[in-house]
N, C-alpha and C positions, 0 to 999 in steps of 0.2 A: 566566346564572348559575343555579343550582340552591337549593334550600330545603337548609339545614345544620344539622340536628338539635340540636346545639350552642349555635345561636342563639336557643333557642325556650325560654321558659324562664315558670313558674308566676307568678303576681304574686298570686293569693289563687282559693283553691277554698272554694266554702261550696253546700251544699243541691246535689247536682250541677249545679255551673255552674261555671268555670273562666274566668279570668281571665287572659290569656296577655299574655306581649311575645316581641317578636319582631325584631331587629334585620338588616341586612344590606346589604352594597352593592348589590343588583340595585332598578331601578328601581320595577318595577311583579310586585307578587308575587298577583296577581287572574290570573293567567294559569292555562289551564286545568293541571290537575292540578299546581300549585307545592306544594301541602299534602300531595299524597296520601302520601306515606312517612309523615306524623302522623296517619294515618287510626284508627290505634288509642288516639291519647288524646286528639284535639278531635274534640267533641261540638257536633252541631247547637245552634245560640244561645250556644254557648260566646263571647267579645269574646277581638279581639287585636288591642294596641296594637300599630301596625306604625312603627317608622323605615324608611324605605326610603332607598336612593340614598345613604346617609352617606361615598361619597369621589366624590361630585358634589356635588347640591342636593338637600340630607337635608330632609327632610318625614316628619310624623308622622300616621297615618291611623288610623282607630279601624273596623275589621272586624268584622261580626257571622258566625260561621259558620252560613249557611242552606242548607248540604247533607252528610248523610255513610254512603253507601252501603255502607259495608263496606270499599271499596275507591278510592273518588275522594272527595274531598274540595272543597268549593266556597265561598264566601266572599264576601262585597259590602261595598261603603263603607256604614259606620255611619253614615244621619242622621236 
């Protein structure tokens, strides 16, 4: 499955820093380039709550964005 622009939605911006959710059936969205189409509005340190898997075994992950070249976009588990 593919990253759905759609699904990607503000939850609170303050002091440049943005606060994302992000919902979707695909399992694991840490794969390389799933962000890069969002490259123009998440921003390195930006968080996104993620549900993943919601028409299997939905789990909720908390991502910090720590990469954004222009052009790929990159992400890890928040701990």
């Amino acid at each position: 499955m593919a990253y759905t622009s759609s699904d990607l939605s503000v939850l609170a911006y303050a002091n440049n820093f943005t606060l994302w959710h992000y919902t979707t059936i695909d399992a694991a969205v840490t794969t390389a380039g799933y962000f890069d189409k969002a490259v123009d509005m998440i921003r390195v340190n930006d968080l996104i709550i993620a549900n993943v898997d919601t028409d299997g075994v939905p789990a909720t992950t908390f991502y910090v964005v720590t990469g954004n070249d222009g052009s790929s976009v990159t992400i890890a588990a928040y701990v």
